[in-house]
MIKE-496608 format. One line per 5 residues: number of its first residue (from 1); their letters; for each residue x, y, z of C-alpha. Coordinates in steps of 0.2 Angstrom, whole numbers. Layout:
# MIKE-496608
NUM) a) X,Y,Z  ...
END
This chain:
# MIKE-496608
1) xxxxx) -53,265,313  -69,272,304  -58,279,289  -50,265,288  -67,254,286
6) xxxxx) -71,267,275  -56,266,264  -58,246,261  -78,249,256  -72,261,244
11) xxxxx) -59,250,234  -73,235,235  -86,246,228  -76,253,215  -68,236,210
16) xxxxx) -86,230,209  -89,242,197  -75,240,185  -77,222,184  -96,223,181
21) xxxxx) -89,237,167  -78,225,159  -89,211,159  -106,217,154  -108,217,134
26) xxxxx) -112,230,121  -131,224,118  -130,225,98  -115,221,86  -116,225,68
31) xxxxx) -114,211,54  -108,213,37  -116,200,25  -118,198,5  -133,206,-4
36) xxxxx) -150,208,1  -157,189,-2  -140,180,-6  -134,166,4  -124,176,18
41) xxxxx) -139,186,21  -147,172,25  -134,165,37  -135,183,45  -152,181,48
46) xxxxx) -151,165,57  -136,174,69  -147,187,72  -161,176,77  -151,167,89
51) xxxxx) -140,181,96  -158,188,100  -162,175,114  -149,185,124  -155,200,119
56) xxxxx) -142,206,107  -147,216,91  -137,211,78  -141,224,63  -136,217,48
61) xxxxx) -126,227,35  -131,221,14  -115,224,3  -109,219,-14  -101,202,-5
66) xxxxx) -84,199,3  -72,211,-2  -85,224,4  -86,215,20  -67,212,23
71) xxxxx) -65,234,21  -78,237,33  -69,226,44  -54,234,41  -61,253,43
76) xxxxx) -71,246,60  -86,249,52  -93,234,59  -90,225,70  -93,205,62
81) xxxxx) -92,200,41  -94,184,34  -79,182,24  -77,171,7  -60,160,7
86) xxxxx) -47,169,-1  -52,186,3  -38,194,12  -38,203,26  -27,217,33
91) xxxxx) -14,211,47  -19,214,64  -35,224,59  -45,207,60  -48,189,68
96) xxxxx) -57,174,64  -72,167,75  -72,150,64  -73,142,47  -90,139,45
101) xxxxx) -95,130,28  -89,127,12  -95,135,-5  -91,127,-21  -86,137,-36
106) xxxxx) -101,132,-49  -100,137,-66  -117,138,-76  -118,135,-93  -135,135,-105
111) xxxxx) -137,114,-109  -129,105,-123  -118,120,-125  -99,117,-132  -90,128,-118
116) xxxxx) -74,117,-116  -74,106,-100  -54,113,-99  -54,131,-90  -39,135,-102
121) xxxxx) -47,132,-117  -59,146,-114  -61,159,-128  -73,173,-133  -86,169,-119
126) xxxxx) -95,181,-111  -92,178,-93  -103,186,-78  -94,182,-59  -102,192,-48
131) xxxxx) -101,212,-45  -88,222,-43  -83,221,-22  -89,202,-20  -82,185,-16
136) xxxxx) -85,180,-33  -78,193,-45  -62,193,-32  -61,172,-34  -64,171,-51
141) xxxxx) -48,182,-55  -37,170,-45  -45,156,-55  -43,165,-71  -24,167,-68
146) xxxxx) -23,148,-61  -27,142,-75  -16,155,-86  -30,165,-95  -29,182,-101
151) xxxxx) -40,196,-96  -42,196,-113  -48,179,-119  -65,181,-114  -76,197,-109
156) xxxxx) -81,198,-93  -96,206,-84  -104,211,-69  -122,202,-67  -129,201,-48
161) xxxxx) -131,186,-44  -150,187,-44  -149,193,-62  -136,182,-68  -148,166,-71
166) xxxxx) -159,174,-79  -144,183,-91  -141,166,-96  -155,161,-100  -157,178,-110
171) xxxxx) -140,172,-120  -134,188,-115  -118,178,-107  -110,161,-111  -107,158,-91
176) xxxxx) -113,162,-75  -101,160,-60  -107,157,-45  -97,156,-26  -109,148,-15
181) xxxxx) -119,140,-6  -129,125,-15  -145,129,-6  -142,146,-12  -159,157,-15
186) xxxxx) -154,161,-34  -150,147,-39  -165,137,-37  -172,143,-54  -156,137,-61
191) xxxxx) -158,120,-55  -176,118,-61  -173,123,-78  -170,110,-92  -162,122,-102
196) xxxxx) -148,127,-90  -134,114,-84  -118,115,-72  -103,111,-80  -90,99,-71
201) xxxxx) -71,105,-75  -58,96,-78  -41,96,-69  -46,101,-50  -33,94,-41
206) xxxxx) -21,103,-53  -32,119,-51  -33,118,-32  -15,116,-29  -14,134,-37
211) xxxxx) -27,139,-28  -22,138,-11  -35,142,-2  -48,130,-11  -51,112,-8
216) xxxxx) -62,98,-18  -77,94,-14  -89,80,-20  -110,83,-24  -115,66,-23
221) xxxxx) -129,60,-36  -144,69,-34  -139,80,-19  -150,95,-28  -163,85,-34
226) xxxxx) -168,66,-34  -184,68,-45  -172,75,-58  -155,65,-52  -147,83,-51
231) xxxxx) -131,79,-53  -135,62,-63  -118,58,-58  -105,63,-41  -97,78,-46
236) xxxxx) -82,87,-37  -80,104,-38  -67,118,-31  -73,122,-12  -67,140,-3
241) xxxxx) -70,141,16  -83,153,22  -78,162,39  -86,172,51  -73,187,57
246) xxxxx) -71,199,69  -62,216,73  -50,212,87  -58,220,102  -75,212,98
251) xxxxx) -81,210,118  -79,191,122  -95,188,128  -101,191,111  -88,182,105
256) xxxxx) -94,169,115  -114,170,109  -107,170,92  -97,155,92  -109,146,102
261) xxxxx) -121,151,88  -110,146,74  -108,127,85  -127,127,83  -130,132,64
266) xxxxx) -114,123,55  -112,108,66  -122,97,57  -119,89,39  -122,98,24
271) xxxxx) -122,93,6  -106,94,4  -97,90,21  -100,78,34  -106,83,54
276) xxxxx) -97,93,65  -84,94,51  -89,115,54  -84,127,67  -68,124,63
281) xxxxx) -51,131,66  -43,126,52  -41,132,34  -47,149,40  -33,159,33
286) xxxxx) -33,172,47  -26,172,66  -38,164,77  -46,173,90  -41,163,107
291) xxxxx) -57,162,115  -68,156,99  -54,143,99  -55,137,116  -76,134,114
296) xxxxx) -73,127,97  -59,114,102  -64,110,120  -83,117,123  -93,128,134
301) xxxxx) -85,126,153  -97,122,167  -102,139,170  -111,142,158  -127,130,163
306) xxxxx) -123,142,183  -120,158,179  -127,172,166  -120,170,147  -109,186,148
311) xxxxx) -102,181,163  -100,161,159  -91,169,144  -76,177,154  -75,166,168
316) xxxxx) -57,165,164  -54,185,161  -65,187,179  -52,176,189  -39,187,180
321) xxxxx) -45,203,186  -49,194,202  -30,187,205  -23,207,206  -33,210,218
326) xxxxx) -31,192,230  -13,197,228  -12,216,229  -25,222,238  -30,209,251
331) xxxxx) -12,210,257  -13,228,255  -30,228,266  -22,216,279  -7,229,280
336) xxxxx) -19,247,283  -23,241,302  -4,239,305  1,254,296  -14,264,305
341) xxxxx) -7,255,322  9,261,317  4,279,314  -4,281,332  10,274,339
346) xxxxx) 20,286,332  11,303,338  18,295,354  35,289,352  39,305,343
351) xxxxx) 41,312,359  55,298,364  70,308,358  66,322,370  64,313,386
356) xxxxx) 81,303,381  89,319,378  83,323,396  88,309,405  105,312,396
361) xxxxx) 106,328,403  101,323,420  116,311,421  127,327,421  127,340,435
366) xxxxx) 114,354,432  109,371,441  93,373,449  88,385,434  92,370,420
371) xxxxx) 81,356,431  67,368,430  68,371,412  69,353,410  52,348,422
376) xxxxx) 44,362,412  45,353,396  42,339,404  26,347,409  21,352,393
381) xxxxx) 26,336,383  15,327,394  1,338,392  2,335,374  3,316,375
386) xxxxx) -12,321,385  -21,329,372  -18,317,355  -37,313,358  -31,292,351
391) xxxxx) -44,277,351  -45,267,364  -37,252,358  -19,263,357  -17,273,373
396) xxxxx) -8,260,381  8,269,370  4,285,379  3,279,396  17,272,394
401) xxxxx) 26,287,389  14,297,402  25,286,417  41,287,410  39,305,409
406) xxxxx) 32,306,427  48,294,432  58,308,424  51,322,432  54,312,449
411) xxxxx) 72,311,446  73,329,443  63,333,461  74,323,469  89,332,459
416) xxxxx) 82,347,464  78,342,484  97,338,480  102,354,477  93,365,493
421) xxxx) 98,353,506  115,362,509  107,381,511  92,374,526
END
């Protein structure tokens, strides 16, 4: 009975401890964001700051922008990047937490300048979009092919976006591309110089459509700045969907601080969208991760005002680590006590096949020299059933067998009284 108490301690302590393995979180994640300074490393900032409330490091990792980002996703060098619509990422090497705000494609121009309000009448410009391994640089040559330019109408160069305005201003380019936020950091000089103007394009709809992964999106009248009316007038402009991705086997529970965070940061109205238009599902581009989906579509559960955030996360995944057990090894447990009843009853009934072949025997005429043979192993088998040392609760067994093999041993006498009666 002790072992088998011993056992069912054993299996609960070490189902304990893989559950509390698979449930407890990493307690840092690295993030991939834009440069030092650009709009994404702000986001990433504001992640990190709430991801610390549950004692997560978040380690931010600056890079040239989105294409940077989507190949250390890829490689699993990090293990979250904020990801420009558009950008693709390899199949099965990543999954999206949510779309989480817009960025319009803005194209800045020095004021009063004769750049064509028609993308395909561009020529001989000097064009700066962004560096080499950002969102920008990689949009801009979708846009360039939407609107059937050559590579060779117009030079094009490779400004960071902090230096880019101030190129501009410098004439050392005709046009500064920007993908981004409105609020963006660098841009704030831009729209407080009178000598620098965005310029609205023509044909959006038309453009959008070949740019699938766009939408339009309005900047109402002095949605940068009333004191200047910037815009003076609403303007729509090409809008690319920023999301926030994952490797696939990201832990949920972090999955779940980071979707709660992204519910908390993008769900109210920007300049550009409405509120709660972001987290979103949509539009992302990318397969969903399930567990961002369910928080995003239907909200936290109940648990998680009760229980602890990484386990509130994976209430779901507990129950299904849990069900193996209700139905494999509470029945399992339920079944040792019979199985160990069994075995005890079998050091005895062992012996059955013996004393039947006995009593078999007895039922045929035997000399004096083959009854004693027989109450001899009688003897011995008793004295074995004797010695099996079993717990109290299953000798009942062995004095059973004990009797029958006296009520044997009696026959035999008898057989054997039998058998000297003729020579007295």
């Amino acid at each position: 009975m002790r072992w088998w108490l011993g056992t069912t301690t054993v299996i609960f302590l070490l189902t304990l401890g893989v559950v509390l393995v698979l449930l407890l979180p990493p307690k840092s994640l690295v993030l991939a964001a834009g440069p030092e300074n650009g709009a994404y490393a702000r986001v990433a900032l504001q992640y990190k700051e709430i991801l610390a409330r549950d004692n997560i490091a978040v380690h931010i990792k600056h890079t040239n922008g989105s294409v940077d980002n989507a190949g250390l996703l890829e490689s699993g060098e990090v293990d979250v990047a904020l990801l420009q619509g558009g950008i693709p990422v390899g199949k099965h090497t990543a999954e999206a937490i949510a779309g989480l705000f817009f960025e319009p494609m803005l194209f800045l121009v020095r004021a009063h300048s004769d750049v064509p309000r028609n993308p395909a009448h561009w020529n001989g410009l000097r064009i700066t979009a962004g560096q080499q391994g950002s969102g920008t640089a990689a949009a801009f040559q979708d846009f360039i092919e939407a609107v059937e330019l050559s590579p060779t109408d117009n030079t094009q160069l490779s400004f960071a976006y902090s230096d880019a305005v101030e190129a501009l201003r410098e004439d050392l380019v005709d046009m500064a591309v920007f993908v981004t936020t409105v609020d963006a950091p660098y841009l704030e000089q831009a729209f407080n110089a009178p000598d620098l103007a965005f310029l609205p394009l023509t044909y959006l709809d038309a453009i959008s459509r070949r740019l699938d992964y766009t939408t339009i999106a309005t900047v109402p009248t002095g949605a940068i700045s009333l004191r200047r009316s910037i815009p003076p007038t609403p303007q729509k402009v090409l809008a690319l969907e920023t999301r926030l991705a994952m490797v696939p086997d990201l832990h949920p529970a972090l999955i779940n601080r980071l979707t709660m965070a992204a519910k908390e940061l993008h769900a109210s109205r920007d300049i550009i969208t409405g509120r709660h238009a972001f987290p979103t599902v949509q539009g992302t581009g990318m397969e969903m991760n399930s567990v961002a989906r369910e928080l995003i579509q239907n909200g936290p559960s109940t648990w998680h005002g009760l229980l602890p955030y990484w386990m509130a996360a994976q209430v779901n995944r507990l129950l299904l680590l849990i069900l193996p057990i209700l139905f494999i090894v509470v029945p399992l447990l339920r079944l040792l006590p019979a199985l160990y009843a069994y075995f005890m009853g079998w050091r005895v009934w062992q012996h059955y096949p013996l004393i039947r072949q006995i009593e078999d025997e007895l039922a045929t005429h035997q000399d004096a020299k083959a009854l004693a043979a027989m109450d001899r192993n009688l003897i011995e088998m008793d004295e074995r059933i004797a010695n099996l040392g079993l717990p109290a609760a299953y000798r009942q067994a062995a004095y059973h067998a004990r009797m029958h093999i006296d009520l044997v041993r009696k026959r035999i006498r008898d057989r054997q009284n039998l058998e000297t009666k003729p020579s007295e």
